[in-house]
N, CA, C and O atoms as a Tinker XYZ file with bonds, in Angstrom:
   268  protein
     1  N    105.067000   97.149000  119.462000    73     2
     2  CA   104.851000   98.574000  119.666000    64     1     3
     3  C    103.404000   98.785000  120.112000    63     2     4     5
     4  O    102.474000   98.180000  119.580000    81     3
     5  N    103.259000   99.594000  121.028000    73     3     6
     6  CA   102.037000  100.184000  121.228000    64     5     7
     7  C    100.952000  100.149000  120.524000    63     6     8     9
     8  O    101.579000  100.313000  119.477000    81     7
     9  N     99.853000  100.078000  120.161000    73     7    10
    10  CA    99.107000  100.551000  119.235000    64     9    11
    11  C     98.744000  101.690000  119.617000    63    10    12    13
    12  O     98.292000  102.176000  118.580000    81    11
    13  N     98.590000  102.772000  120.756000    73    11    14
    14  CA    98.365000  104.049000  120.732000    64    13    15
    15  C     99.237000  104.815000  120.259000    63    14    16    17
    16  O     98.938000  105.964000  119.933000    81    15
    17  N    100.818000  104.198000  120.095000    73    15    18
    18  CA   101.849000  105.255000  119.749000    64    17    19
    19  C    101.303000  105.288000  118.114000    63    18    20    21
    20  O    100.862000  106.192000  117.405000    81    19
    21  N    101.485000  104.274000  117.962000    73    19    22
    22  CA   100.886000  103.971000  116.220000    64    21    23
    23  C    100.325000  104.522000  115.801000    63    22    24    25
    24  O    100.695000  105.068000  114.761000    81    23
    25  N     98.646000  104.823000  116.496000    73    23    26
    26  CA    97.980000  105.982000  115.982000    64    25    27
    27  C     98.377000  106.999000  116.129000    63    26    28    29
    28  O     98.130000  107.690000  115.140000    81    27
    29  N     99.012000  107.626000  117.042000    73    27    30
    30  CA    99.838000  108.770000  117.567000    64    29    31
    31  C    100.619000  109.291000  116.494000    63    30    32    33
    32  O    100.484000  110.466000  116.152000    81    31
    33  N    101.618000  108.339000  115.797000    73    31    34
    34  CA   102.454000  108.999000  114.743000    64    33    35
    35  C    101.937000  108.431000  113.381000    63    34    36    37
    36  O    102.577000  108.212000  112.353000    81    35
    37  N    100.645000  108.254000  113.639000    73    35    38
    38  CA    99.832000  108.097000  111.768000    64    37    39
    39  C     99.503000  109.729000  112.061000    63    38    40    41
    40  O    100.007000  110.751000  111.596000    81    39
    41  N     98.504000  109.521000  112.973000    73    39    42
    42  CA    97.493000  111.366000  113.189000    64    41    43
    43  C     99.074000  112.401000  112.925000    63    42    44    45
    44  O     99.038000  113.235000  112.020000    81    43
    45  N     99.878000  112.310000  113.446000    73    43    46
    46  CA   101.064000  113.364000  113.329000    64    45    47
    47  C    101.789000  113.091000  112.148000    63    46    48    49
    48  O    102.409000  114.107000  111.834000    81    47
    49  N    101.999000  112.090000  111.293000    73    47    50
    50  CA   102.422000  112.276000  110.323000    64    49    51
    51  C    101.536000  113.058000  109.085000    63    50    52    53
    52  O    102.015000  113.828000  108.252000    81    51
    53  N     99.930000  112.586000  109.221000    73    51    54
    54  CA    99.242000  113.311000  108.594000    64    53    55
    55  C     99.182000  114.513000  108.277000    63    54    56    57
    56  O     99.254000  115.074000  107.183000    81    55
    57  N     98.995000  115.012000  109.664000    73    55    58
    58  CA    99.156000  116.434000  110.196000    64    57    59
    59  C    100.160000  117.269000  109.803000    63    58    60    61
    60  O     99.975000  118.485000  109.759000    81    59
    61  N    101.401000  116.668000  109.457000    73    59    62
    62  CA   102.980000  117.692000  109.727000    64    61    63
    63  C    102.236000  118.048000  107.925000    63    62    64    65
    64  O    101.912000  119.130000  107.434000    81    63
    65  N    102.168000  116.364000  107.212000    73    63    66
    66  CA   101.877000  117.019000  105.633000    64    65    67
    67  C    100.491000  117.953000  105.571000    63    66    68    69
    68  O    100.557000  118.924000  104.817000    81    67
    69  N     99.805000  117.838000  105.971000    73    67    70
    70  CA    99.181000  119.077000  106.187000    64    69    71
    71  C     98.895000  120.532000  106.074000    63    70    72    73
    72  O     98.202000  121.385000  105.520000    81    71
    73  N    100.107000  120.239000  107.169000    73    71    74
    74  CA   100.743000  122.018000  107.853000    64    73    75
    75  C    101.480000  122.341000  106.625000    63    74    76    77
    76  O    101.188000  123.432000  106.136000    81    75
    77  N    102.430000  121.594000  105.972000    73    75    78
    78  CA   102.996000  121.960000  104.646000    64    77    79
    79  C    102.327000  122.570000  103.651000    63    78    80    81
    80  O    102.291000  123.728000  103.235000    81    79
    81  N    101.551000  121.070000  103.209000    73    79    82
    82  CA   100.572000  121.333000  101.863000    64    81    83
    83  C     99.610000  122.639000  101.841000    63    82    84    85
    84  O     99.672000  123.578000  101.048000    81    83
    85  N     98.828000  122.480000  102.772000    73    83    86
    86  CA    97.754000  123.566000  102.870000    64    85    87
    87  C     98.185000  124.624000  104.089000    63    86    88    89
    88  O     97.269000  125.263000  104.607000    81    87
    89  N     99.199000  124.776000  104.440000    73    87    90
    90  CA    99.955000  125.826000  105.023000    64    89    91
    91  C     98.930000  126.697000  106.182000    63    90    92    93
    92  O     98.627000  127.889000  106.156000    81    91
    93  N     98.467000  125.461000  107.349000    73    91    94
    94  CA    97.552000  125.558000  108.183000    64    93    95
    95  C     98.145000  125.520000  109.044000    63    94    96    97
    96  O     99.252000  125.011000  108.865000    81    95
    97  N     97.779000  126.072000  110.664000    73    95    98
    98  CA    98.496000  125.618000  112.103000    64    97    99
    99  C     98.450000  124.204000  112.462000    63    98   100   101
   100  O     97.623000  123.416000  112.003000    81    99
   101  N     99.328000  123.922000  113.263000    73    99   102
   102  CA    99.511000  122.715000  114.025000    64   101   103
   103  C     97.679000  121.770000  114.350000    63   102   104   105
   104  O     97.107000  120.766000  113.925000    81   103
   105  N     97.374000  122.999000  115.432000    73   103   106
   106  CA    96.340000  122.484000  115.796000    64   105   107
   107  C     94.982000  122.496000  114.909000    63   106   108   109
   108  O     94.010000  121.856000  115.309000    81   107
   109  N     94.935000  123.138000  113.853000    73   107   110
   110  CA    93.618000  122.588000  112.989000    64   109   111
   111  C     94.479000  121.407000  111.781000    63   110   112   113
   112  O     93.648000  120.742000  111.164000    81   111
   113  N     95.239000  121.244000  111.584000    73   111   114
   114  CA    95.827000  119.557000  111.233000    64   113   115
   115  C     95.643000  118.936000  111.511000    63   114   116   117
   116  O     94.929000  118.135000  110.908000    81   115
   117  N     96.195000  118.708000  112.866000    73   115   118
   118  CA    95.653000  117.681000  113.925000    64   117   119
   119  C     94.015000  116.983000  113.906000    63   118   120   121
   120  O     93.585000  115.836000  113.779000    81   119
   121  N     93.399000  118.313000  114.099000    73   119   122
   122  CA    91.764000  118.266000  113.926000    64   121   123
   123  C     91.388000  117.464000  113.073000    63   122   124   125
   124  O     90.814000  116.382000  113.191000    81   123
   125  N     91.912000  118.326000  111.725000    73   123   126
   126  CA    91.480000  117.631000  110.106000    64   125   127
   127  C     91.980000  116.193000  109.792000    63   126   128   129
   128  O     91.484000  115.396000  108.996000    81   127
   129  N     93.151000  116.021000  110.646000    73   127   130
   130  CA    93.946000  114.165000  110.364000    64   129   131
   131  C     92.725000  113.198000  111.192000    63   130   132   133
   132  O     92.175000  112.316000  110.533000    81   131
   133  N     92.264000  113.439000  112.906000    73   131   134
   134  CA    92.121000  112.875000  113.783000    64   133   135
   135  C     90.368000  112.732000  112.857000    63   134   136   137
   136  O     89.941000  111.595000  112.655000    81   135
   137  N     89.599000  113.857000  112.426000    73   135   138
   138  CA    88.443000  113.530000  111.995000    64   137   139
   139  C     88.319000  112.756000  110.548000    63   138   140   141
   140  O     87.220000  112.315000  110.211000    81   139
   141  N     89.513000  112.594000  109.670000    73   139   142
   142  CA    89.676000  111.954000  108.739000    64   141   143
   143  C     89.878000  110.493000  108.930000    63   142   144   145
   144  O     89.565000  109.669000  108.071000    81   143
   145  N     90.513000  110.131000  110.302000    73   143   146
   146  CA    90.830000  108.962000  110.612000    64   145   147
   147  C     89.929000  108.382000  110.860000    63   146   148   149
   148  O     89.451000  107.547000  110.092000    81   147
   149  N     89.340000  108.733000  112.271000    73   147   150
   150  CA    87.917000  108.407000  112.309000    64   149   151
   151  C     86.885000  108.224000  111.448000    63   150   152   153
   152  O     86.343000  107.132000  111.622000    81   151
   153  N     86.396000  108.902000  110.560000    73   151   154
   154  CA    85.736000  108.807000  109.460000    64   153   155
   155  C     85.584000  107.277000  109.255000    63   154   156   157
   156  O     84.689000  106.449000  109.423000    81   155
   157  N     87.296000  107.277000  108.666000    73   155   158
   158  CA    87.715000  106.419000  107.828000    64   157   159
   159  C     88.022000  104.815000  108.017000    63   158   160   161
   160  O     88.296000  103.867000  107.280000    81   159
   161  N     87.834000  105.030000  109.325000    73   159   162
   162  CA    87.864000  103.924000  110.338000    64   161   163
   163  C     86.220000  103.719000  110.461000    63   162   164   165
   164  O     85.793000  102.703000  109.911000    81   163
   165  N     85.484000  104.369000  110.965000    73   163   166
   166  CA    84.168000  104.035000  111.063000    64   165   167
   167  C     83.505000  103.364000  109.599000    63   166   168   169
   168  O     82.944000  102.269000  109.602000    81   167
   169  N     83.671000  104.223000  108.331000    73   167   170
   170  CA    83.198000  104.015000  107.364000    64   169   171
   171  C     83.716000  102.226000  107.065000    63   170   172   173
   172  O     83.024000  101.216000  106.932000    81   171
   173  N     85.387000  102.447000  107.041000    73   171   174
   174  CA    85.521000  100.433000  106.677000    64   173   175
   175  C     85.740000   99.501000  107.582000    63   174   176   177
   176  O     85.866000   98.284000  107.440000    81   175
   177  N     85.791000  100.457000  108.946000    73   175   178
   178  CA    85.934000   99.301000  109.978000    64   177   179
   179  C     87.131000   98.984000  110.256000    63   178   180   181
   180  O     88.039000   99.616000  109.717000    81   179
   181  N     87.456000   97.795000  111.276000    73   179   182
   182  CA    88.953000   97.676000  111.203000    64   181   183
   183  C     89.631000   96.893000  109.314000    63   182   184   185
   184  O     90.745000   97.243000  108.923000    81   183
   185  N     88.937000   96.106000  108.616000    73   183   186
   186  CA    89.349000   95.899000  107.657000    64   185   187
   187  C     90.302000   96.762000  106.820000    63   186   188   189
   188  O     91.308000   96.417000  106.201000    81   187
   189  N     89.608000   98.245000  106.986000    73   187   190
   190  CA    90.109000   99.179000  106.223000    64   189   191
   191  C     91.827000   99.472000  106.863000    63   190   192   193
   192  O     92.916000   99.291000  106.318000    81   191
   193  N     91.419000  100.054000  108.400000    73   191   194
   194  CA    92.629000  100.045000  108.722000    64   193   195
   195  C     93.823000   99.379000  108.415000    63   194   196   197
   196  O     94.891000   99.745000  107.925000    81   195
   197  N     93.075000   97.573000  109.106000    73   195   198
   198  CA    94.620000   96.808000  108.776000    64   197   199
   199  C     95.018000   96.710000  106.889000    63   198   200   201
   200  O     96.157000   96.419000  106.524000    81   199
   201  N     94.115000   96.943000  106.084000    73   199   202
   202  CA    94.588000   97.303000  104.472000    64   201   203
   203  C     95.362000   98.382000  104.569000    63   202   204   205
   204  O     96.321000   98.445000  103.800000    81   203
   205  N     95.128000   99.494000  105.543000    73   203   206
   206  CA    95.819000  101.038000  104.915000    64   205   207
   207  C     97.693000  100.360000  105.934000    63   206   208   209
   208  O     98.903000  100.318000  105.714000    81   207
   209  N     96.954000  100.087000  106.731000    73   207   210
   210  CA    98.614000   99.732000  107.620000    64   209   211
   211  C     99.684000   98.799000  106.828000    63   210   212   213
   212  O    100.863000   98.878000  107.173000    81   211
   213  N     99.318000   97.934000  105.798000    73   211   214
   214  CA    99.804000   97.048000  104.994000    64   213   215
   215  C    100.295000   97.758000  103.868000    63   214   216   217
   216  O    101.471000   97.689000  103.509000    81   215
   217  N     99.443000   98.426000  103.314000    73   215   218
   218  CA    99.708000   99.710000  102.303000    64   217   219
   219  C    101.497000  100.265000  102.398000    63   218   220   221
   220  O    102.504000  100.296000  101.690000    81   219
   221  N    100.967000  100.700000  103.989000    73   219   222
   222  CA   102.149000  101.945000  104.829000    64   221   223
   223  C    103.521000  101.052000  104.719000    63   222   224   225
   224  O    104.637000  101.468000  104.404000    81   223
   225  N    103.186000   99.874000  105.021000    73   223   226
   226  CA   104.525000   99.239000  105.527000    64   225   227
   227  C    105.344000   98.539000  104.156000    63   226   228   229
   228  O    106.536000   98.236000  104.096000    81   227
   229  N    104.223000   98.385000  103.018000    73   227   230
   230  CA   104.626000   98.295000  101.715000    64   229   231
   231  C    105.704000   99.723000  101.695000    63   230   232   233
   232  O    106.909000   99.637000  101.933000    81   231
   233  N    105.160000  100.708000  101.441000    73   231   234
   234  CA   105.206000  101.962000  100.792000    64   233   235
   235  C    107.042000  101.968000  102.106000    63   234   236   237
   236  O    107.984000  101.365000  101.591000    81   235
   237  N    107.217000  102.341000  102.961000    73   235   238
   238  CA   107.946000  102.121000  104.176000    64   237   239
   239  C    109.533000  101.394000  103.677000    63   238   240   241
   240  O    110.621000  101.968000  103.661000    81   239
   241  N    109.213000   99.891000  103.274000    73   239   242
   242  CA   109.784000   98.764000  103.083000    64   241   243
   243  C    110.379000   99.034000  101.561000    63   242   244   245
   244  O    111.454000   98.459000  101.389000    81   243
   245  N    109.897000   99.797000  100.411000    73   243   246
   246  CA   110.254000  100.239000   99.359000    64   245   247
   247  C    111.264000  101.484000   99.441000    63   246   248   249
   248  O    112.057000  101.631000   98.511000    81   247
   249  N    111.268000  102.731000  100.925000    73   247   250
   250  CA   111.381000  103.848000  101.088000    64   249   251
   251  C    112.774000  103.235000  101.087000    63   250   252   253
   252  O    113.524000  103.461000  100.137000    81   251
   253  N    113.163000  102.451000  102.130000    73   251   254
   254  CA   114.122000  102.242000  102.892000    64   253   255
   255  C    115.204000  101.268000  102.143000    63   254   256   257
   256  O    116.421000  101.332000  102.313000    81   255
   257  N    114.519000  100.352000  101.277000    73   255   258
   258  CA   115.574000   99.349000   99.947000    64   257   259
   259  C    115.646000  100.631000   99.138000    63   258   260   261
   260  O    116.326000  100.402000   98.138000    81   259
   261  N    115.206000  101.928000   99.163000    73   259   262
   262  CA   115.596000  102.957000   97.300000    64   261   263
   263  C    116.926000  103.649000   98.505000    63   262   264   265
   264  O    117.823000  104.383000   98.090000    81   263
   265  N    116.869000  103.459000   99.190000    73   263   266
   266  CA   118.252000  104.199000  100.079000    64   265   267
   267  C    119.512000  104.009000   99.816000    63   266   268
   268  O    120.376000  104.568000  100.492000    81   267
């Protein structure tokens, strides 16, 4: 898969919970996911990333065996 789609539907999955939780528009979600990412990426580097992506696919891989 892509790695731009990847980031594409991390930033938009962020975002949709977002728009829920704190009951904000589309486009300042977006904002608040894309500057959180970044952050969060700058602050640990790629280390952090490939930990949070391992995390996801844990969390993912559990979603889909409770089915």
């Amino acid at each position: 898969m892509n790695c731009d789609v990847m980031v594409l539907v991390q930033i938009m999955g962020q975002s949709a919970s977002l728009m829920v939780i704190l009951d904000i528009s589309n486009t300042w979600s977006v904002t608040i996911s894309t500057i959180f990412a970044a952050a969060y990426t700058v602050s640990g580097g790629l280390y952090s990333v490939t930990y949070t992506d391992v995390l996801q696919l844990i969390c993912i891989v559990i979603g889909l065996v409770s089915l």
